[in-house]
PDB file with one MODEL, atoms N, CA, C and O in Angstrom:
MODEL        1
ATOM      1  N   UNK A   1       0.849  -1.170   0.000  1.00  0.00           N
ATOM      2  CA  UNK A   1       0.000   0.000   0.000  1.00  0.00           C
ATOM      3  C   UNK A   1       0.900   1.240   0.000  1.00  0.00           C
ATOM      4  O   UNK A   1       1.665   1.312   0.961  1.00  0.00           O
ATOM      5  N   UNK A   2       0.949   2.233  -0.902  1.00  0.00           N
ATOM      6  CA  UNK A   2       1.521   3.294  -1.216  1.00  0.00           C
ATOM      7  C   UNK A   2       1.250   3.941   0.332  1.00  0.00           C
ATOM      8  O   UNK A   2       0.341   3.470   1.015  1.00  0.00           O
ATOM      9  N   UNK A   3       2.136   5.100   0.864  1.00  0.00           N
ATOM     10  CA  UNK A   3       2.460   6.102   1.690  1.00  0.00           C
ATOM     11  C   UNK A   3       1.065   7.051   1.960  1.00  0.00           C
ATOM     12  O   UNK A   3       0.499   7.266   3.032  1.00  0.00           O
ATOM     13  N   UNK A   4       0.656   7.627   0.344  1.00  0.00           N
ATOM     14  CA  UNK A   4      -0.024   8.765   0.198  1.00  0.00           C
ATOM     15  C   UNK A   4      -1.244   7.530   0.524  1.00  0.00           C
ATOM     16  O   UNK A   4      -1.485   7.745   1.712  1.00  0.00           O
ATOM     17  N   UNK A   5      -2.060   6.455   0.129  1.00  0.00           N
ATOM     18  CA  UNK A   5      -3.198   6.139   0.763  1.00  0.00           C
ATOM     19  C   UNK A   5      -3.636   6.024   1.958  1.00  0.00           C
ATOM     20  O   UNK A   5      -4.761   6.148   2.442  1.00  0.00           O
ATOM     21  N   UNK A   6      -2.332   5.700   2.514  1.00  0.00           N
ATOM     22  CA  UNK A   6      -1.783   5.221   4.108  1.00  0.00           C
ATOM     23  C   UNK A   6      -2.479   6.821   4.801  1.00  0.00           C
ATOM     24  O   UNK A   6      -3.443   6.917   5.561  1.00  0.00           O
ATOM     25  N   UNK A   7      -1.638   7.928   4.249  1.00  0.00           N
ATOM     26  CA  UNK A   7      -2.515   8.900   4.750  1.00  0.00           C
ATOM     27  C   UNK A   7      -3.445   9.420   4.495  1.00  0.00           C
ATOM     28  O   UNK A   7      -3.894   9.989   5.489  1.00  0.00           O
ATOM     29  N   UNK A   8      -4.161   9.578   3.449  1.00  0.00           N
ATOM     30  CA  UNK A   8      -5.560   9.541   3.513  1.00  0.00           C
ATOM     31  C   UNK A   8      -6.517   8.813   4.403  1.00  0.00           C
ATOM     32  O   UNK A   8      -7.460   9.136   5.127  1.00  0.00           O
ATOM     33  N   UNK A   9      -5.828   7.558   4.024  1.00  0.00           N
ATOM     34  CA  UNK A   9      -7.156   6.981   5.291  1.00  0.00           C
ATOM     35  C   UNK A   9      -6.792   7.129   6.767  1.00  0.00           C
ATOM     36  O   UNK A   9      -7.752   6.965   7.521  1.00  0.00           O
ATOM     37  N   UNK A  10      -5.535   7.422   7.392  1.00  0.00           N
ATOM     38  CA  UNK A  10      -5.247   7.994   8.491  1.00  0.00           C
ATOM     39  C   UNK A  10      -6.075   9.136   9.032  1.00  0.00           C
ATOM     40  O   UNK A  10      -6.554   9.397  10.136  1.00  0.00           O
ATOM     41  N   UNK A  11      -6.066   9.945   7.398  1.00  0.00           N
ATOM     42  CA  UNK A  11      -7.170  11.184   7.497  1.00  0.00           C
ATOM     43  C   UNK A  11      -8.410  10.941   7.635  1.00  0.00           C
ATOM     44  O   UNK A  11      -8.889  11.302   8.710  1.00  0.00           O
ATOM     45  N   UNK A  12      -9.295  10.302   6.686  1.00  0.00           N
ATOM     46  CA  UNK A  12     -10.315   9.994   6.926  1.00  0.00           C
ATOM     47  C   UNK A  12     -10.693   9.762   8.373  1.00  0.00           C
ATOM     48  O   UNK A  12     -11.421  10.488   9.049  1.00  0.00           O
ATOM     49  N   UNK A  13      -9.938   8.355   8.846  1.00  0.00           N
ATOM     50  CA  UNK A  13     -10.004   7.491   9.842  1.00  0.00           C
ATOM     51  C   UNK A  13     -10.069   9.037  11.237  1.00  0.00           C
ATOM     52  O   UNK A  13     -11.022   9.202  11.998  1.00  0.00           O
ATOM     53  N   UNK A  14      -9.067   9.745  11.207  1.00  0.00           N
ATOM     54  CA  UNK A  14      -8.680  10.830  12.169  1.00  0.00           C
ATOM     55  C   UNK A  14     -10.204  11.540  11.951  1.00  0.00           C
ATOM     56  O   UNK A  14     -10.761  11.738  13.031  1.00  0.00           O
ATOM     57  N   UNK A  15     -10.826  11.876  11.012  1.00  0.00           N
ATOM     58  CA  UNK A  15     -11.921  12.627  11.206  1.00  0.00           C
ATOM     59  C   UNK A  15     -13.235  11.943  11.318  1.00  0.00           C
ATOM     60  O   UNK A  15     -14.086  12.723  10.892  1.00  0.00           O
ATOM     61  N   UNK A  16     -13.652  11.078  11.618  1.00  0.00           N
ATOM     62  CA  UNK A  16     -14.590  10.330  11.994  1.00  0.00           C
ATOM     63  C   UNK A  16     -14.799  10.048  13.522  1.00  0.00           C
ATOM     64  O   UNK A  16     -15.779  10.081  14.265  1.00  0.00           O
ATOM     65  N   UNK A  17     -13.123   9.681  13.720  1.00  0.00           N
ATOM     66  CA  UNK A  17     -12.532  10.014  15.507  1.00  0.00           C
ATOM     67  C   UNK A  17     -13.257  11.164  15.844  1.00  0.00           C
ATOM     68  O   UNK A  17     -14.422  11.022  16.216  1.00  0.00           O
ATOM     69  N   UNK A  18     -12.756  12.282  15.774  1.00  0.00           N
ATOM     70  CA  UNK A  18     -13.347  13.692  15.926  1.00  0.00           C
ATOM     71  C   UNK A  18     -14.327  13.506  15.958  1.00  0.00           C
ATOM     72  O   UNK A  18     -14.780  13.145  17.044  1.00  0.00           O
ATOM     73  N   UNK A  19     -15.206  13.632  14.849  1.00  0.00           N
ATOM     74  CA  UNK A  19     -16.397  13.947  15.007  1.00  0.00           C
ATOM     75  C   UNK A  19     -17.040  13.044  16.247  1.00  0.00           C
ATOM     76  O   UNK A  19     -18.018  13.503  16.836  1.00  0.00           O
ATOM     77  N   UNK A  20     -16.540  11.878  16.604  1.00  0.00           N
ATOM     78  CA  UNK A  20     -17.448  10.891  17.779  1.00  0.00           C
ATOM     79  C   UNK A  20     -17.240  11.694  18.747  1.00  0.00           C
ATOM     80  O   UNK A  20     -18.212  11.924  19.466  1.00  0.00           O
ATOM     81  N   UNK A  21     -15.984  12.340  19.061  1.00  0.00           N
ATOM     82  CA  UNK A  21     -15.497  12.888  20.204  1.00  0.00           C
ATOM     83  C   UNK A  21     -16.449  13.472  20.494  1.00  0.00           C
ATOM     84  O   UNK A  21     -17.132  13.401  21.516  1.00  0.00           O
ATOM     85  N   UNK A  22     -16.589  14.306  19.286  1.00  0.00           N
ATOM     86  CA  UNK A  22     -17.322  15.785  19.576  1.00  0.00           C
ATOM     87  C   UNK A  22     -18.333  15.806  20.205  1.00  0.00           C
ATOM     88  O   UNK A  22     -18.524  16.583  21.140  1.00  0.00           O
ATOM     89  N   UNK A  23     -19.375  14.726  19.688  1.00  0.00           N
ATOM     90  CA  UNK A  23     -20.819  13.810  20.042  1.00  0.00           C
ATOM     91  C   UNK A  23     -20.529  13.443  21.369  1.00  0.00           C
ATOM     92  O   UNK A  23     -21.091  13.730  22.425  1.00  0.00           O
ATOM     93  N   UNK A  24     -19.876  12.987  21.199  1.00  0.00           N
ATOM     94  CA  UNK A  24     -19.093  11.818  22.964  1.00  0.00           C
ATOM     95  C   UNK A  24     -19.285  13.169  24.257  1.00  0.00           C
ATOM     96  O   UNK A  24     -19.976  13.143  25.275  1.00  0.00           O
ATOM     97  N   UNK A  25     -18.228  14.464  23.635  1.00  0.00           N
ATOM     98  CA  UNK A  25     -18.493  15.489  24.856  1.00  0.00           C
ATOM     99  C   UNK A  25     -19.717  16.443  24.917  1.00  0.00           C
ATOM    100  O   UNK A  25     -20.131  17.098  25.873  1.00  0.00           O
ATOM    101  N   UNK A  26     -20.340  16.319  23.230  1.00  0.00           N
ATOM    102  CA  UNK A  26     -21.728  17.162  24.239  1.00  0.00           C
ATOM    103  C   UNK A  26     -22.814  16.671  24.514  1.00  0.00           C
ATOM    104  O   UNK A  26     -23.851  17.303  24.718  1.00  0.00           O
ATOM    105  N   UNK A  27     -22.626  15.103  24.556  1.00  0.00           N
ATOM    106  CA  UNK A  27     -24.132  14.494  25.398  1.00  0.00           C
ATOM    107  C   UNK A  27     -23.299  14.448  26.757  1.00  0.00           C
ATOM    108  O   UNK A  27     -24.137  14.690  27.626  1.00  0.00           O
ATOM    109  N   UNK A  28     -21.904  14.232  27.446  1.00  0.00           N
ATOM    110  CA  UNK A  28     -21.172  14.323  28.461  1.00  0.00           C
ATOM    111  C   UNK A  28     -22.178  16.036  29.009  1.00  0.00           C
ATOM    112  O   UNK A  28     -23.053  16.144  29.867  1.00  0.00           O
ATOM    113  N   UNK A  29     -21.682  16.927  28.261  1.00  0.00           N
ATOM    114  CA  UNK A  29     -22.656  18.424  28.774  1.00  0.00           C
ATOM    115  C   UNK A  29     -23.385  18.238  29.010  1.00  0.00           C
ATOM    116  O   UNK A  29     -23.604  18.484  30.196  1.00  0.00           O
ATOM    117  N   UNK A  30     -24.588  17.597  28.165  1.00  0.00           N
ATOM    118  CA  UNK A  30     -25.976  18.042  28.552  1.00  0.00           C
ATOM    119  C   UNK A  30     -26.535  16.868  29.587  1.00  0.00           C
ATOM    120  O   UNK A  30     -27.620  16.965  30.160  1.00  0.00           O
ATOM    121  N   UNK A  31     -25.747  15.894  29.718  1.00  0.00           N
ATOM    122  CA  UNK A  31     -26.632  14.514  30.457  1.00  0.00           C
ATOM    123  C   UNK A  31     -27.172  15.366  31.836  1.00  0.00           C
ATOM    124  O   UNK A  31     -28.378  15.171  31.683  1.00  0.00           O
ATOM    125  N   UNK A  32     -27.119  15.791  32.484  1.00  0.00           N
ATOM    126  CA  UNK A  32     -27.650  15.870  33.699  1.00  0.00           C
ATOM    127  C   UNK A  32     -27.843  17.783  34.114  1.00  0.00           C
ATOM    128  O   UNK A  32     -27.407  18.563  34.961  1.00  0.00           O
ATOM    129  N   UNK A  33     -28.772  17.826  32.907  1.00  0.00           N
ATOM    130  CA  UNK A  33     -29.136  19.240  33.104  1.00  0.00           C
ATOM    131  C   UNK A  33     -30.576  19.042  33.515  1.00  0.00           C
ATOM    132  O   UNK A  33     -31.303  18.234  32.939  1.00  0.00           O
ATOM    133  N   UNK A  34     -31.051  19.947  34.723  1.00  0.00           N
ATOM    134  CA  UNK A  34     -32.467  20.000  35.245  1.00  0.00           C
ATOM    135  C   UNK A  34     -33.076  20.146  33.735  1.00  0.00           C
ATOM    136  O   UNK A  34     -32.746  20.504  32.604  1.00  0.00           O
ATOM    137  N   UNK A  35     -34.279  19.586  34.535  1.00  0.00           N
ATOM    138  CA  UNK A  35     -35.482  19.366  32.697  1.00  0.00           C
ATOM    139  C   UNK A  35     -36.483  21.304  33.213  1.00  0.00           C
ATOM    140  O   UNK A  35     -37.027  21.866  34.164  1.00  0.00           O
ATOM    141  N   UNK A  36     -36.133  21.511  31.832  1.00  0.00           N
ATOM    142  CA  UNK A  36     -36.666  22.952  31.417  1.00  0.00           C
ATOM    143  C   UNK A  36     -38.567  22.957  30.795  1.00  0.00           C
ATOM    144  O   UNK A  36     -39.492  23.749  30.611  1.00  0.00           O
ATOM    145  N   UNK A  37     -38.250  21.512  30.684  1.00  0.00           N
ATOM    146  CA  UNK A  37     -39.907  21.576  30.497  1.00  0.00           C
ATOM    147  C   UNK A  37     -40.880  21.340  31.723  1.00  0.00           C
ATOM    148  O   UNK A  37     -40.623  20.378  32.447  1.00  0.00           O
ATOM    149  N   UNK A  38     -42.013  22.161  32.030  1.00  0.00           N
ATOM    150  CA  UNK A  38     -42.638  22.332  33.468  1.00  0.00           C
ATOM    151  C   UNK A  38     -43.156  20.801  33.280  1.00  0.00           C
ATOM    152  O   UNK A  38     -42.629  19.982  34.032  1.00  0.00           O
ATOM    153  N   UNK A  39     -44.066  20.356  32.420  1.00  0.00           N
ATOM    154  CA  UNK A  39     -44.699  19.229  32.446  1.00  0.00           C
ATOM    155  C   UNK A  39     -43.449  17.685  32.954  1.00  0.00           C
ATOM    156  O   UNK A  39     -43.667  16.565  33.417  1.00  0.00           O
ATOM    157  N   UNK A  40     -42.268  18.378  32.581  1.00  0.00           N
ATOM    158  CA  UNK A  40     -40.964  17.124  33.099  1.00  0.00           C
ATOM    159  C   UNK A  40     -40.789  17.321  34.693  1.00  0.00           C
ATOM    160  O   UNK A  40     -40.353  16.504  35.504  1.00  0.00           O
ATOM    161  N   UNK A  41     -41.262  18.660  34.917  1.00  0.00           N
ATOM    162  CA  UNK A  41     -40.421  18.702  36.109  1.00  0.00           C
ATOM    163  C   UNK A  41     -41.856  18.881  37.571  1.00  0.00           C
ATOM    164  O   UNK A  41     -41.883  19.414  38.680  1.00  0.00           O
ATOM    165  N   UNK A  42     -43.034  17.948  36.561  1.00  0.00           N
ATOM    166  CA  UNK A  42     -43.852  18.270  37.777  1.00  0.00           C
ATOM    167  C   UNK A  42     -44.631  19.042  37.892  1.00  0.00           C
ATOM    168  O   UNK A  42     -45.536  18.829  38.697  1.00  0.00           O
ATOM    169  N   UNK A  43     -44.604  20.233  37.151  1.00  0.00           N
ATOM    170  CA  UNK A  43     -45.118  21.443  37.588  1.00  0.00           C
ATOM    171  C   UNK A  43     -46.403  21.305  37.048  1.00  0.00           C
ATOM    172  O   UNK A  43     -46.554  20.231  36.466  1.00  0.00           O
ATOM    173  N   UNK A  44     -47.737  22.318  37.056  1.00  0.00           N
ATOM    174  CA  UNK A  44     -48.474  22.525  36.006  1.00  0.00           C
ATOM    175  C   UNK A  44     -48.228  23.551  35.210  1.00  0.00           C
ATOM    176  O   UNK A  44     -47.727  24.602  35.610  1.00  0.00           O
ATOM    177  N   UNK A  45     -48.683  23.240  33.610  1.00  0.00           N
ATOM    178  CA  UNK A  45     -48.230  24.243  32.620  1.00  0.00           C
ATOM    179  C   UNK A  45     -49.820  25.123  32.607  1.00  0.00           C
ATOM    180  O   UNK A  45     -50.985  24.726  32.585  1.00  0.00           O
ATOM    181  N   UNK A  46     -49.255  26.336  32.631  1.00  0.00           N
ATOM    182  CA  UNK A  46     -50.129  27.825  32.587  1.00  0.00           C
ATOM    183  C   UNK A  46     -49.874  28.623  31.634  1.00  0.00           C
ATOM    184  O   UNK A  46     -50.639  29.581  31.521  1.00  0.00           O
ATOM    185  N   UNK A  47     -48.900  28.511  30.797  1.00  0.00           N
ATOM    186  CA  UNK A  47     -48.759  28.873  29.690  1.00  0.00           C
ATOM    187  C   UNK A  47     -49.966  29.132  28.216  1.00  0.00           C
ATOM    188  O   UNK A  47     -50.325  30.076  27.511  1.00  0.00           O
ATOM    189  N   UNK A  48     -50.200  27.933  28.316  1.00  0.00           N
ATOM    190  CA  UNK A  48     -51.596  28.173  27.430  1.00  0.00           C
ATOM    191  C   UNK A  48     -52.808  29.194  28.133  1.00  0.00           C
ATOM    192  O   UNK A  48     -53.400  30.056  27.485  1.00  0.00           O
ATOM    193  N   UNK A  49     -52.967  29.004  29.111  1.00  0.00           N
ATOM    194  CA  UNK A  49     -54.202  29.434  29.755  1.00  0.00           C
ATOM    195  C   UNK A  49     -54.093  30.870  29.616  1.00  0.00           C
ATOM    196  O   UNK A  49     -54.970  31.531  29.060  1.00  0.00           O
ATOM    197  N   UNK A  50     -52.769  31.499  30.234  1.00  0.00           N
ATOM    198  CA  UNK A  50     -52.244  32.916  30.099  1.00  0.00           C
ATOM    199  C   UNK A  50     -52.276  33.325  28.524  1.00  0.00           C
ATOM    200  O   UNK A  50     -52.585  34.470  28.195  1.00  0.00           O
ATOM    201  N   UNK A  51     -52.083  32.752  27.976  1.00  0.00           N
ATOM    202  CA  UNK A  51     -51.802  33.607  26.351  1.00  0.00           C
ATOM    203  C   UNK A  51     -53.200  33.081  25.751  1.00  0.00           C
ATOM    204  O   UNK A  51     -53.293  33.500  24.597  1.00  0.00           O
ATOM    205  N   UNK A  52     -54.289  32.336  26.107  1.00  0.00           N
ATOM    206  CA  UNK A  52     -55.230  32.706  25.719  1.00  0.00           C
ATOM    207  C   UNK A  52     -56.391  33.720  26.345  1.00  0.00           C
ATOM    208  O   UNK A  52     -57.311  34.265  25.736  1.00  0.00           O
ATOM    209  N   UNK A  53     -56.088  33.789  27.609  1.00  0.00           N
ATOM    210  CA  UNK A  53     -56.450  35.134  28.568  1.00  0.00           C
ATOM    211  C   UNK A  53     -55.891  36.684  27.886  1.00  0.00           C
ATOM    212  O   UNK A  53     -56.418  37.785  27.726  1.00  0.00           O
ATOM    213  N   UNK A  54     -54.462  36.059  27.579  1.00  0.00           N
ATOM    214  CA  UNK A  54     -53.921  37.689  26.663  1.00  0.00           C
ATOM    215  C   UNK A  54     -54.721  37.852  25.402  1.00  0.00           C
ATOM    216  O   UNK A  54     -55.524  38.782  25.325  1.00  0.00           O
ATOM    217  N   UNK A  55     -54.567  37.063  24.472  1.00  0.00           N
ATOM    218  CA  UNK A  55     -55.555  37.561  23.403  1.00  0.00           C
ATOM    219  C   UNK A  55     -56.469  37.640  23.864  1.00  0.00           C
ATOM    220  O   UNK A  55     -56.792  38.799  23.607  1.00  0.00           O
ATOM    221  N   UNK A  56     -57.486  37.078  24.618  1.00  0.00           N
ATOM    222  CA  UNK A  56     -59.246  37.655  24.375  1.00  0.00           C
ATOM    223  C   UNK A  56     -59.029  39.216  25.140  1.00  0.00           C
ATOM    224  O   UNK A  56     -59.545  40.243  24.701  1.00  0.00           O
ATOM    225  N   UNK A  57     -58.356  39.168  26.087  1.00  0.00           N
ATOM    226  CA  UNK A  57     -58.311  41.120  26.627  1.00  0.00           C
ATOM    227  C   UNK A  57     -57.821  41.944  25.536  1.00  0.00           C
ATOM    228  O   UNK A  57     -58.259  43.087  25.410  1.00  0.00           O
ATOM    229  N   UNK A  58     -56.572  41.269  24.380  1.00  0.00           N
ATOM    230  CA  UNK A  58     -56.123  42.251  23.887  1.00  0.00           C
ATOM    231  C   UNK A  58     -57.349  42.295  22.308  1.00  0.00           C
ATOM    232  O   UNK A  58     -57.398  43.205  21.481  1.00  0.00           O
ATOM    233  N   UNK A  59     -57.959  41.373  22.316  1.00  0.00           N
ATOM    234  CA  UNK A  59     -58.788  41.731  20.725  1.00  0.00           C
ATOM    235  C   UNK A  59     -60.132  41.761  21.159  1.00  0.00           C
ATOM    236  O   UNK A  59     -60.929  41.279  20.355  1.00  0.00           O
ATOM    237  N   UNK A  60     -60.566  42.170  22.145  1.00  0.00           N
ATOM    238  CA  UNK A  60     -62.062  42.803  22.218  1.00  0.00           C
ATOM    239  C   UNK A  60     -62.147  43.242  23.832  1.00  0.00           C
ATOM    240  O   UNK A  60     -63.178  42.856  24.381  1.00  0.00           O
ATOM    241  N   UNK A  61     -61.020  44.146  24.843  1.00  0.00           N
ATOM    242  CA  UNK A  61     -61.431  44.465  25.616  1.00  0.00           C
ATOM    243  C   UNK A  61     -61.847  43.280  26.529  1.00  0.00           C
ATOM    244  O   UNK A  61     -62.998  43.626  26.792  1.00  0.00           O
ATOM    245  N   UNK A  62     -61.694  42.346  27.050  1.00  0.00           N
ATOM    246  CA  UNK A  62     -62.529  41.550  27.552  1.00  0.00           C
ATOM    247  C   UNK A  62     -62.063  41.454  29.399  1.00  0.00           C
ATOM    248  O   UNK A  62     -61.407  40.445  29.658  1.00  0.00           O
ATOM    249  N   UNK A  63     -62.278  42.152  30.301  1.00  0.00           N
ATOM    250  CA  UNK A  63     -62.340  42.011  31.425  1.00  0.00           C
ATOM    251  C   UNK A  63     -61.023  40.928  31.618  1.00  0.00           C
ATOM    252  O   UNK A  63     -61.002  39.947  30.875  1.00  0.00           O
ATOM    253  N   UNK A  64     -59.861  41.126  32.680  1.00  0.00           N
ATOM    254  CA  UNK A  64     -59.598  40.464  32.808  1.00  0.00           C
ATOM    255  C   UNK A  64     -59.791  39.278  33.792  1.00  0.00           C
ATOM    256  O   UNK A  64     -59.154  38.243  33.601  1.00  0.00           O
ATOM    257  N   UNK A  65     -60.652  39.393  34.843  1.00  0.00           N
ATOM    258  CA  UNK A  65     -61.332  38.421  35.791  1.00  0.00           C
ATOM    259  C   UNK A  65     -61.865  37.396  35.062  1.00  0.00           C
ATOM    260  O   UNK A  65     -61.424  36.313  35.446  1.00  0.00           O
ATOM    261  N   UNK A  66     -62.682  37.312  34.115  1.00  0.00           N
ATOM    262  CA  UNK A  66     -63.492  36.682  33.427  1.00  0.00           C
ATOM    263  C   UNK A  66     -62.876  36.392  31.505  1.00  0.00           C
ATOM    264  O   UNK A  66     -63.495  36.293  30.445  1.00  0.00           O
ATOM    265  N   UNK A  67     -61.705  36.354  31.792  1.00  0.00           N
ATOM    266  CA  UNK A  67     -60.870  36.039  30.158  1.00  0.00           C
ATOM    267  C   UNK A  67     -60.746  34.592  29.910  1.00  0.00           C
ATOM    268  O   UNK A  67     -60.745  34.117  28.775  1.00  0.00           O
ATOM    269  N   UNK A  68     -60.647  33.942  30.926  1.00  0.00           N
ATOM    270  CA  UNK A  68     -60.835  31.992  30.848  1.00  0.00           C
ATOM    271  C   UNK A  68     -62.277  31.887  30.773  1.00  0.00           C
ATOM    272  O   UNK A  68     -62.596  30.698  30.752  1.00  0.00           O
ATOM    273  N   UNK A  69     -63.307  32.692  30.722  1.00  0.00           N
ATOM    274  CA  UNK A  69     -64.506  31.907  30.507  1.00  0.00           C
ATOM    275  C   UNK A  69     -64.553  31.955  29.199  1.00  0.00           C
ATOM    276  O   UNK A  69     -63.825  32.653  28.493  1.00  0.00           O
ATOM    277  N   UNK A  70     -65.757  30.918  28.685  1.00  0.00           N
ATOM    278  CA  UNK A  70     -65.835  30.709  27.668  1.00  0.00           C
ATOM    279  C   UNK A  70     -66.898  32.016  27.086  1.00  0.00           C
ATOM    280  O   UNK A  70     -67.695  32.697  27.731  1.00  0.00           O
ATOM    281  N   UNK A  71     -66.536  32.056  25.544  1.00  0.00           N
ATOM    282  CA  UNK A  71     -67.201  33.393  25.410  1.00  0.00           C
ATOM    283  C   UNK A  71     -68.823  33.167  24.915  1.00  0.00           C
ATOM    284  O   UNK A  71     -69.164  32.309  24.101  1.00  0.00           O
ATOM    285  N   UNK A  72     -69.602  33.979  25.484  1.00  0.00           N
ATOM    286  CA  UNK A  72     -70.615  33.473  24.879  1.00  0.00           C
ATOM    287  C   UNK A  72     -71.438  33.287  23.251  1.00  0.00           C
ATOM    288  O   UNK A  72     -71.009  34.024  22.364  1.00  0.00           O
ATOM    289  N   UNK A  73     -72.153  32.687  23.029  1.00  0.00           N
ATOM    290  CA  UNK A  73     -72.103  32.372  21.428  1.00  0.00           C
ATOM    291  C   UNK A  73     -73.065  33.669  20.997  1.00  0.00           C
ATOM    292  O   UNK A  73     -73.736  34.329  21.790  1.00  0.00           O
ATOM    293  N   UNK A  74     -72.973  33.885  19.501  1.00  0.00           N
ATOM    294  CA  UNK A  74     -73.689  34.567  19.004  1.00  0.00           C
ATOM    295  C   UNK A  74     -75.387  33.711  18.335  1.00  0.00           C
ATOM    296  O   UNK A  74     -75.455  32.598  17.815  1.00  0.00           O
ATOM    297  N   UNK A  75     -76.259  34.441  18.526  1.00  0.00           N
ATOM    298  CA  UNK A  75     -77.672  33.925  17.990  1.00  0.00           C
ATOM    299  C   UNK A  75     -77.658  34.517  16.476  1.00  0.00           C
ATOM    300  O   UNK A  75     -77.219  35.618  16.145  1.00  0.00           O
ATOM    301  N   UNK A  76     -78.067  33.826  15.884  1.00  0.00           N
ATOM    302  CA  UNK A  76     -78.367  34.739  14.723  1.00  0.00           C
ATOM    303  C   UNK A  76     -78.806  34.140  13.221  1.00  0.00           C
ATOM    304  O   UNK A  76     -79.044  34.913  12.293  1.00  0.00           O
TER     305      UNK A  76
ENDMDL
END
């Protein structure tokens, strides 16, 4: 086997290494980071409830005490 293939695939071979590494150290980072999602960590999520409370106050005025009720229907 010629010199120059010898290093190519040294090369190759060397960058495939790398790249595992790379993989290898940032699941090493992230393995044991507190969970950022409320529903992971237990909590209850209010998120929805709040941003549908924000739109109905912000597109028709709607009281904010009474923004989780349901709105009433139109007759017509």
């Amino acid at each position: 086997m010629p010199i120059t293939s010898i290093l190519m695939l040294a090369g190759i071979v060397s960058a495939f290494v790398l790249f595992g590494a790379v993989l290898a150290w940032g699941e090493h980072q992230t393995r044991d980071l507190p969970p950022t999602n409320r529903r992971r960590a237990g909590q209850r999520d209010t998120s929805r409830a709040s941003t549908v409370a924000e739109i109905k106050i912000a597109a028709g005025g709607v009281n904010p005490e009474n923004a989780l009720e349901p709105a009433p229907e139109s007759v017509g």
